[in-house]
N, C-alpha and C positions, 0 to 999 in steps of 0.2 A: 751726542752721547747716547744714543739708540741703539740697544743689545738686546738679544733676547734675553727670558730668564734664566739668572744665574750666571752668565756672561758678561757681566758689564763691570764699571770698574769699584773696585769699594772705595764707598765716601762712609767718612768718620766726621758725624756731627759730635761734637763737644755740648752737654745742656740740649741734648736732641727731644729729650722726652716732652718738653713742654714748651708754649709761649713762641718766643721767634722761633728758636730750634725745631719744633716740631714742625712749622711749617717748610723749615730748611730741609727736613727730611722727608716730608711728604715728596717737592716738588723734584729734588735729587730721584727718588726711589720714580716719580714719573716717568724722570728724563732717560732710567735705565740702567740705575748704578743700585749696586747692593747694597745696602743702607744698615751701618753700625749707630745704633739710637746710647750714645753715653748719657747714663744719667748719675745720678750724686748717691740720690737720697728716695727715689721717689719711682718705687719699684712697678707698684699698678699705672702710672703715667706711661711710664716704658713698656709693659706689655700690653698695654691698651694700642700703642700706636704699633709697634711690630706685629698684632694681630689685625689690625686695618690694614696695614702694609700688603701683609698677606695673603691677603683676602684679595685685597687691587690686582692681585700676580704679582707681586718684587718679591726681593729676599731680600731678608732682614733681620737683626739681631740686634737683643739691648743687653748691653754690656757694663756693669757698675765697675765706676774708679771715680775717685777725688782726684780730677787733673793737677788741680794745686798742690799737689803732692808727688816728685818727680819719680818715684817707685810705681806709684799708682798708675800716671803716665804710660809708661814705658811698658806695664803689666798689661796697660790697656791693647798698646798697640800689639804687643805680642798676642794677647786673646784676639785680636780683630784676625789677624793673619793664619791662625791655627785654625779659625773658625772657618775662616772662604777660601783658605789653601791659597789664599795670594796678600799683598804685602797691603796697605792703604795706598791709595794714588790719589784722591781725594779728600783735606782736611778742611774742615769748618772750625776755626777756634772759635767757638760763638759765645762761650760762658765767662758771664764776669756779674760782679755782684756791685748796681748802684749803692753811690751816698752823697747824701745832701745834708751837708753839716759844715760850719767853720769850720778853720783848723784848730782853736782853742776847744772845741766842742767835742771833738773827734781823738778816741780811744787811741790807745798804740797799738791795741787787738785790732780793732775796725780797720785803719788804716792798711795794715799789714794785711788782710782778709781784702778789702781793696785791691792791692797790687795786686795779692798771688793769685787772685781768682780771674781777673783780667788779664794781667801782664805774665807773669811766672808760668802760670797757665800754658801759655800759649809758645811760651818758649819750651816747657818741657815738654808737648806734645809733637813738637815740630820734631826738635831734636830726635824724637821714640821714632817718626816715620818717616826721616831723610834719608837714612842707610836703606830701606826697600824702596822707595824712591830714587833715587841715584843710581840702587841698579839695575831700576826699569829703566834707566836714563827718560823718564818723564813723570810728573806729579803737577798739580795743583794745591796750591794752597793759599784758603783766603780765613784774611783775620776779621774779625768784627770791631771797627774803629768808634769815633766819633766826631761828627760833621760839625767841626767849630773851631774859628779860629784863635779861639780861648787855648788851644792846643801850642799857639806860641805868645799870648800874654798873658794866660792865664784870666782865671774870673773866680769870684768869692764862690764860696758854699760848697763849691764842688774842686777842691784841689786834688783829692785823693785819686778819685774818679779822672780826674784830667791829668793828671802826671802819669795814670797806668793807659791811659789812650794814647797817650804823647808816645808814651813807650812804644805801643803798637806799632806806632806810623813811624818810625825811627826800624823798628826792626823788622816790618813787613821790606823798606825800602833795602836795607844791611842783607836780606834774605837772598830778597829780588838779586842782588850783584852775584853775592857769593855762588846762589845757585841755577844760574843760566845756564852755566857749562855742562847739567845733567839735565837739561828740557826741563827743568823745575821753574816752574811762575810759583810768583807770590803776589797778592795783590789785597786791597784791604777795602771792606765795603764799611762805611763811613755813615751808620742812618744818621738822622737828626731827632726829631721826637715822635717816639714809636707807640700804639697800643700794642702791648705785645698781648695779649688775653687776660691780664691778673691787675690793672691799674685800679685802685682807687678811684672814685670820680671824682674827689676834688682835683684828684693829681691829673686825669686825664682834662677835665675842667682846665687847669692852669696852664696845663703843657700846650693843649688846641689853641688856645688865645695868643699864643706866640706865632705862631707856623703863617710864613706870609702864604701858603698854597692852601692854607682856610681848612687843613682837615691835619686829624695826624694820620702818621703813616702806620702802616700794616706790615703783618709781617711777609705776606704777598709782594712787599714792594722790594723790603729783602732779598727775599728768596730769586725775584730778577733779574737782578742784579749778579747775585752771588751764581745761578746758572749762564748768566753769559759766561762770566768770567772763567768757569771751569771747562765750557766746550769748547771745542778744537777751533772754531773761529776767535778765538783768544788766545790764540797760540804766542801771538808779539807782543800781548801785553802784560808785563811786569813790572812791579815796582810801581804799582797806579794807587793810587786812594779814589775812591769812586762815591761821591756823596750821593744818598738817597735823603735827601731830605726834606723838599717842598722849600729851598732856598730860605732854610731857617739858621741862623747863627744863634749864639749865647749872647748876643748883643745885648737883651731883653733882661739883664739880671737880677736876680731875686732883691727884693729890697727887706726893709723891717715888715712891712705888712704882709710878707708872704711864709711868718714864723708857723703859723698853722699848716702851710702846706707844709712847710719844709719837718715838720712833726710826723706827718701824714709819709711823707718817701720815706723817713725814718725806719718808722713802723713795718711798713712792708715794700721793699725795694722792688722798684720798675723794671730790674732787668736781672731778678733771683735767676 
């Protein structure tokens, strides 16, 4: 995926401006694609990094929309397109908002702010950038999962969170089918426990002690991942879940003694 400036193809990171995202967009804006930085809320994040971008040589723009919001969405993609005179071919859903709480503990706000921000999300940006997609007859698109097989027996503390993952990898695969026939991949990178730059230390403390590969992952290890999967040597692969994990599962489940941590992800979520 090597273009000159202004030439390459637009990638639309979802949550671009900080933490995993940003690294997603640094390494896309490397490999030669024009980089749309969405961000929420968090306006000097966003021109902090499209002015680094810049400076590198890529083109770049940070774009505000609430994805969880399917107006918003849909507003997004049309600014992306009017901006670069071409459609998105490149999507990152990477934006979802951790929770770690029972399900007796957990709001019907929280819960619902769960789904839409992971799951709903991702479905209403896809939707915004299929039709320019389809008549390139070629797009990538990777969702941001979760590496655990809690995704089909589930595990305490985190339901909310794992029924909108579940959702992912149910509809990254539904994607993958329906949209073969226009050179559209789908495919879903799957970390396991990430610093994404904003953890807690106890959180990052609790989460490392699990990971059998002794360290947690980066958002470098991300961004890998999610660059194979968009260059032309991944042209056959669809419908993949691709775990970055360090061969860690939710095996390892919170018990009563980890009420303190689980106050701690509370407070300020590992993957805002």
């Amino acid at each position: 995926m090597t273009h000159s400036n202004g030439s390459g193809p637009v990638a639309l990171v979802t949550g671009g401006a900080r933490g995993i995202g940003r690294t997603l967009c640094e390494r896309l804006a490397r490999d030669g694609a024009r980089v749309v930085v969405n961000y929420r809320s968090d306006a000097d994040a966003a021109r902090s990094l499209v002015a680094q971008l810049e400076a590198g040589g890529a083109t770049a723009v940070g774009i505000q929309a609430d994805v969880s919001d399917p107006e918003q969405a849909a507003g997004l993609a049309r600014a992306a397109e009017e901006h670069f005179g071409a459609g998105v071919s490149i999507l990152v859903n990477n934006v979802g908002e951790f929770s770690l709480s029972p399900v007796a503990a957990t709001s019907a706000e929280r819960w619902n702010d769960v789904i839409n921000s992971n799951l709903n999300s991702a479905f209403y940006m896809t939707r915004a950038v299929l039709p320019s997609m389809r008549a390139q007859r070629h797009g990538r698109i990777v969702m941001i999962g979760l590496s655990a097989s809690l995704l089909v027996r589930g595990a305490p503390h985190i339901a909310a969170y794992s029924v909108a993952k579940t959702g992912i990898a149910v509809l990254t695969r539904s994607l993958a089918v329906e949209e073969a026939p226009y050179g559209i991949t789908v495919n879903c990178v799957a970390p396991g426990l990430i610093d994404n730059g904003h953890l807690h230390p106890r959180q990052a403390a609790w989460m490392s002690r699990r990971v059998p590969a002794g360290r947690l992952g980066t958002g470098d290890d991300i961004a890998e991942a999610v660059a194979f999967l968009v260059a032309s040597r991944a042209d056959y692969i669809s419908g993949a879940t691709l775990a970055v994990a360090g061969a860690w599962d939710w095996e390892d489940r919170p018990t009563d003694h980890d009420a303190d941590v689980i106050e701690v992800f509370e407070e300020k979520p590992a993957n805002a």
